[in-house]
C-alpha positions in Angstrom: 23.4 30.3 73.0 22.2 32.7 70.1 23.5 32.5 66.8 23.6 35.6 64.2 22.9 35.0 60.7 25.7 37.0 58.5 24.3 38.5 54.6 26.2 37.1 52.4 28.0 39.2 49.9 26.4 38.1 47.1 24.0 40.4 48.1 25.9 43.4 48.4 25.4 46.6 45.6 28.4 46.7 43.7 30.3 49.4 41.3 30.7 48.2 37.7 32.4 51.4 36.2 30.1 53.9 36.6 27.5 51.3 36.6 25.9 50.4 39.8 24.3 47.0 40.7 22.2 46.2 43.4 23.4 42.6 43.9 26.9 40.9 42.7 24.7 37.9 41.2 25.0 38.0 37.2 23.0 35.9 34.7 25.8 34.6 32.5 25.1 34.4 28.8 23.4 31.4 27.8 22.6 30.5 23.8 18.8 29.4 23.8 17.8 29.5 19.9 15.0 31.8 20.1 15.9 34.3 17.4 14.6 34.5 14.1 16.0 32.5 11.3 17.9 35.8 9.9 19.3 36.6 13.9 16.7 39.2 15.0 15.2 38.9 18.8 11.5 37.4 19.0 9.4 38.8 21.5 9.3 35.8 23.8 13.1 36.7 24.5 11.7 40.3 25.9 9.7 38.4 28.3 12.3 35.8 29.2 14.7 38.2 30.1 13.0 40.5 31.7 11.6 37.7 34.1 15.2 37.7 35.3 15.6 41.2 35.6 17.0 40.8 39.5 20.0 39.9 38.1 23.2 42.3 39.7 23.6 42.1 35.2 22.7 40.2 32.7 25.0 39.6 30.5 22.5 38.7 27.1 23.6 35.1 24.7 26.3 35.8 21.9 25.7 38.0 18.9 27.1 37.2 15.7 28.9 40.5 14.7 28.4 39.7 11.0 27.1 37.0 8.7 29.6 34.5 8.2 30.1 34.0 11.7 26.7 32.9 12.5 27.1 29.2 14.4 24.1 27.6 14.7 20.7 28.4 13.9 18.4 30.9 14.7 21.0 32.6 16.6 21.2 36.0 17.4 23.2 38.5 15.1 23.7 42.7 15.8 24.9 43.7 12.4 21.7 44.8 10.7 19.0 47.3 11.9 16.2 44.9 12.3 18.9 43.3 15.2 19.3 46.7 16.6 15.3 46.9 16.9 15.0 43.7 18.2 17.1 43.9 20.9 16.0 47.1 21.8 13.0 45.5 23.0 14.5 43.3 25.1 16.5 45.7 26.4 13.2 47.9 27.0 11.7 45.2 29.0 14.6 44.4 31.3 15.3 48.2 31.5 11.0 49.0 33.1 12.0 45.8 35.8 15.0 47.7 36.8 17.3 45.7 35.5 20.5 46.3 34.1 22.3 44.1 30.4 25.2 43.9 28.5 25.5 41.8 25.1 27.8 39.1 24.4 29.6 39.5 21.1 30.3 36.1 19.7 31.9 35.1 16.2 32.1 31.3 15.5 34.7 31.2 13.4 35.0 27.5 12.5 31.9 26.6 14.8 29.5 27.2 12.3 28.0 25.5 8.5 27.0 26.4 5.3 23.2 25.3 5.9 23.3 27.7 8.9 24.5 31.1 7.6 25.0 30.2 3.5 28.6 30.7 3.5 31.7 28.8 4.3 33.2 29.3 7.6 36.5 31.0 8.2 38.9 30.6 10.8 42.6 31.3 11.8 43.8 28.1 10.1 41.6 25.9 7.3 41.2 22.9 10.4 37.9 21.5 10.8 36.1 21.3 14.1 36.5 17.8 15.2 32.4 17.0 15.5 28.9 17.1 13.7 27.8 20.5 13.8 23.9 21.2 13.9 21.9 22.4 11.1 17.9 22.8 10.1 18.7 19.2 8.9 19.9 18.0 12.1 23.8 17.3 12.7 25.9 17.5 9.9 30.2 16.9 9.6 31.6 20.1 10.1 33.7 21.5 6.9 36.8 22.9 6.5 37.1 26.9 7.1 38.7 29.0 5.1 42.0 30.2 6.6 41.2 34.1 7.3 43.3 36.6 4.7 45.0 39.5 6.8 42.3 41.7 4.8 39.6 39.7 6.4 41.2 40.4 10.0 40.9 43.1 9.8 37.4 43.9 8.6 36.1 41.4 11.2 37.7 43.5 13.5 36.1 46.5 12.2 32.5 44.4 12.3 33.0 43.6 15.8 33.6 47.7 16.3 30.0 47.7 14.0 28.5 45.9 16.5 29.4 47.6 19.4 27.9 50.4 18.5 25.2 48.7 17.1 24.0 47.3 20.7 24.4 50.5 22.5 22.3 52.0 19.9 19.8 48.8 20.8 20.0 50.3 24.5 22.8 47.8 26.2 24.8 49.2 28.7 27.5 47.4 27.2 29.4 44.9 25.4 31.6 41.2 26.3 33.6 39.7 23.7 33.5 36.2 24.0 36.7 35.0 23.3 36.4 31.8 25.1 34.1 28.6 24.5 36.3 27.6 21.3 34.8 30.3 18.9 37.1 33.1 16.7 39.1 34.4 19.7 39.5 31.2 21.2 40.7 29.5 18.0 43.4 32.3 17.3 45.0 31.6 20.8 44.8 28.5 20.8 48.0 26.4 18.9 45.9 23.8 18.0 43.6 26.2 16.2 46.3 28.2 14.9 48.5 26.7 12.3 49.6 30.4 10.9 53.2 31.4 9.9 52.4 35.3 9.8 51.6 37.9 12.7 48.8 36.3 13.9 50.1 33.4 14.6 52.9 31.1 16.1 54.3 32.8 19.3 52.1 33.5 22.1 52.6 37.5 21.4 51.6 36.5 17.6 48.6 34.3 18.9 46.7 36.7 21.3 47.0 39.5 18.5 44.2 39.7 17.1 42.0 39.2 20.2 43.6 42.2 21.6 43.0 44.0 18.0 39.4 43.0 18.4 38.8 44.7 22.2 41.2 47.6 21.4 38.9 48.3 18.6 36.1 48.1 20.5 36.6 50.0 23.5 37.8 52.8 21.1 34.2 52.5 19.7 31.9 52.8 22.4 34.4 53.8 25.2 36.6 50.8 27.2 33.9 51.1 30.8 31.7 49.6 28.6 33.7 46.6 27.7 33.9 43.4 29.1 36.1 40.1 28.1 35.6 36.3 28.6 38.0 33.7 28.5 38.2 30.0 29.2 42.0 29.2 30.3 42.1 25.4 29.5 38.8 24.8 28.2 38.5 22.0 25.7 35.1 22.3 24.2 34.6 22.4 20.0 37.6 20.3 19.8 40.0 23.4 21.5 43.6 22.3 22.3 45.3 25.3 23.6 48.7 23.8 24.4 50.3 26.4 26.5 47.8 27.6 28.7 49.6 29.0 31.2 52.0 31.2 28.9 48.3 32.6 27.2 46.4 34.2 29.3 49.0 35.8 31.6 50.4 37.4 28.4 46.8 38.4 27.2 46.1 39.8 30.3 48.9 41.6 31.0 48.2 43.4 27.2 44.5 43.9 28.1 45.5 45.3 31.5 46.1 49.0 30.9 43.0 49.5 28.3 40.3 50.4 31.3 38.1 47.9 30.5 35.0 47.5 32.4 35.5 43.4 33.7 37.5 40.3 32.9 34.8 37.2 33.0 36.5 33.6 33.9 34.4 30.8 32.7 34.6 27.2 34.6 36.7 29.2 37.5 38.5 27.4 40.0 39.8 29.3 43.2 41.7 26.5 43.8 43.9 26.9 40.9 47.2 29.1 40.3 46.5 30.1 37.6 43.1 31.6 38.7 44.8 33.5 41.3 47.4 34.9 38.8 44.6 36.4 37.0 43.2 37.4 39.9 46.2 39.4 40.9 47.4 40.9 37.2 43.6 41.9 36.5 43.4 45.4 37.6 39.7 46.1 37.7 36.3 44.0 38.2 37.0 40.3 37.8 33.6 38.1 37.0 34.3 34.6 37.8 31.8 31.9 36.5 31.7 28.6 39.1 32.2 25.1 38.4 28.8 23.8 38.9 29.5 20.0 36.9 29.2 20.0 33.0 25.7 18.6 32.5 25.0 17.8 35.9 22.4 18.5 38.0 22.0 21.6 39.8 23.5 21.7 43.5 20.9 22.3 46.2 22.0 25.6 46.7 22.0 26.6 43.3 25.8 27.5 43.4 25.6 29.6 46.5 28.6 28.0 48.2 30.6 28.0 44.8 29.6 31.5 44.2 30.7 32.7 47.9 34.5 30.6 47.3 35.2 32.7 44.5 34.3 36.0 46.1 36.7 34.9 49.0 39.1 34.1 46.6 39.0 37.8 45.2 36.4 37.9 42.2 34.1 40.7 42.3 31.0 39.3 41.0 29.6 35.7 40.7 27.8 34.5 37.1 25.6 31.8 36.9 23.9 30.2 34.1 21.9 26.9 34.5 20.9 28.4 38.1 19.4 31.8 36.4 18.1 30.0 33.5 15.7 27.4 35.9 15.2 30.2 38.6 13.8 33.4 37.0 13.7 34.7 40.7 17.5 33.3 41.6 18.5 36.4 43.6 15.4 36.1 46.0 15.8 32.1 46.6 19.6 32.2 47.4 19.1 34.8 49.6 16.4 33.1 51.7 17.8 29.6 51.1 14.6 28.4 49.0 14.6 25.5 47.1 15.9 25.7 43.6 14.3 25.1 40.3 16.5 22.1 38.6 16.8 22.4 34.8 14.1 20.5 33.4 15.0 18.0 29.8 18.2 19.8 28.5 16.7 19.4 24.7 13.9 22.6 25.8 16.8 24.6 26.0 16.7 25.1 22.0 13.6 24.1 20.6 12.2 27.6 20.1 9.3 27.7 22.4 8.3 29.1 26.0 8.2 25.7 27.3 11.8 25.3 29.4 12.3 29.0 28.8 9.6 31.5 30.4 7.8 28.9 32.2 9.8 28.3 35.2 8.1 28.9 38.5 8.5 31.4 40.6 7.8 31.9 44.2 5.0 33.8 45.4 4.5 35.0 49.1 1.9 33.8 51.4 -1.6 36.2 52.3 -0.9 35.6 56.1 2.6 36.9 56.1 5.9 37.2 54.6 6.7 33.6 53.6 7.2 31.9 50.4 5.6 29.0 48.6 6.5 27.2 45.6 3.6 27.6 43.3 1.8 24.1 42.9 3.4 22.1 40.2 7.1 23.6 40.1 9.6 21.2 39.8 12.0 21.6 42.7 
């Protein structure tokens, strides 16, 4: 008896908008703390990224839009010209391996301290996140933001427009809002975030305002195929108590639905789940569905393979992996020949600034006698 091996889809090119990628594997965006202490790209970023340049996308760590909404430090920013030339480099690199990135626009809203971007943070409602916060002095007690003025709403709406431009001008294909992860967005849709009595707040149609404000804005900035959104239905990380998930994100969805947007991007997705496949079925265009993969567990053998190839089954489009891409600089090529995977080496490399945890990861090399692979000698597997 013969067997046949079948390709997995994973594998498969893949239409996003105009754009086309060669694989539906993307590199999810993944804050690392490599920037400069005023948000600008170091080089060592330009190499790291474009090491991973296989990547279907790669969809680059959150970008403060402006100044106060800076979270941690050395974080990136794209509100200034010196982030616009920074980036560019990265995107320069990525761009000579063939590869292919949008940027992640991220404001912290409440996630963030004085001692990391000098001013006090603002929010939909003055309630502190419920846990230290990390500073150049090491973890600190969050404050208390300042509730957000209607005036303010709108000119961080207009900054996120700013920065849309700003990274196309710093050669992204693209933009994703992040409002997921318990940051600006997430805090405005969330009731336990958002305390307000106004339009911005109370009913669901009041809640996911602004977030809809924010991505109408800019799409009509840099054109909606260039525009992707994340969310995290139920999420409960930086304290976030949503309250009425399932009244949210069906309502936000079904606002964002007719704007042409280039993807929807589920974090944590479950195929399992109703509510998953609701979303699935009311989002018109490319859905990106990140996989459950354990919070800060290790790896699975197969790097999320079998996740990755549940979700497609269950109707996403593409597949985004973090940890996996992060660890495996050559993912695409060890999923799809079922080599052994890279796990995540001390979680504290992640952020301390340096290539250790970062560029060094191993990558497989083929044999001189024929087509094979090897793990280079001393990769940690």
């Amino acid at each position: 008896m013969t067997s046949t091996t079948v390709e997995s889809r994973l594998f498969e090119p893949a239409l996003l908008g105009a754009l086309r990628l060669p694989n539906r594997l993307v590199m999810a965006p993944m804050t690392r703390n490599r920037a400069t202490t005023d948000g600008v790209p170091q080089p060592i970023m330009a190499t790291y990224y474009a090491q991973r340049a296989t990547a279907g996308l790669i969809i680059a760590e959150a970008s403060t839009p402006n100044a106060v909404g800076q979270t941690y430090p050395n974080i990136t920013a794209i509100h200034t010209d010196a982030h616009v030339a920074g980036w560019r480099r990265v995107t320069d690199a990525v761009r000579a391996e063939g590869g292919r990135m949008f940027l992640q626009l991220q404001h912290g809203g409440r996630v963030g301290h004085p001692d990391n971007s000098g001013l006090t943070p603002i929010a939909p409602s003055p309630i502190p996140l419920p846990e230290t916060i990390y500073t150049p002095a090491g973890h600190q007690d969050a404050v208390v933001p300042r509730e957000m003025t209607i005036d303010e709403i709108h000119s961080t709406v207009a900054d996120f427009a700013a920065a849309a431009r700003g990274a196309i001008d710093a050669g992204f294909e693209g933009v994703e809002v992040h409002a997921a992860n318990g940051y600006l967005l997430h805090q405005f849709l969330a009731r336990g975030t958002n305390q307000r009595t106004d339009a911005y707040g109370g009913p669901v149609a009041h809640r996911i305002r602004f977030t809809v404000e924010v991505v109408q804005a800019v799409a009509d900035a840099i054109g909606p195929e260039r525009v992707g959104v994340r969310i995290a239905p139920g999420l409960t990380v930086n304290g976030m108590e949503e309250g009425d998930t399932e009244e949210i994100y069906p309502a936000l969805i079904t606002a964002l639905a007719d704007t042409g947007l280039a993807y929807l991007h589920v974090v944590f997705a479950d195929p399992d789940q109703p509510l998953f496949q609701e979303i699935r079925t009311a989002w018109p265009s490319t859905l990106i569905a990140n996989p459950v993969l354990g919070w800060r567990k290790p790896l699975p053998a197969d790097g999320g393979k079998h996740e990755a190839e549940r979700l497609l089954a269950a109707g996403a489009d593409l597949i985004s992996l973090g940890r996996s891409f992060l660890a495996n600089p050559d993912l695409v090529e060890r999923l799809r020949i079922g080599a052994p995977i890279n796990q995540v080496r001390d979680q504290g490399l992640m952020y301390t600034g340096g290539a250790a945890g970062y560029t060094d990861y191993p990558t497989l090399a083929p044999t001189p006698a024929d087509d094979s692979v090897r793990v280079p000698e001393g990769a940690t597997v």
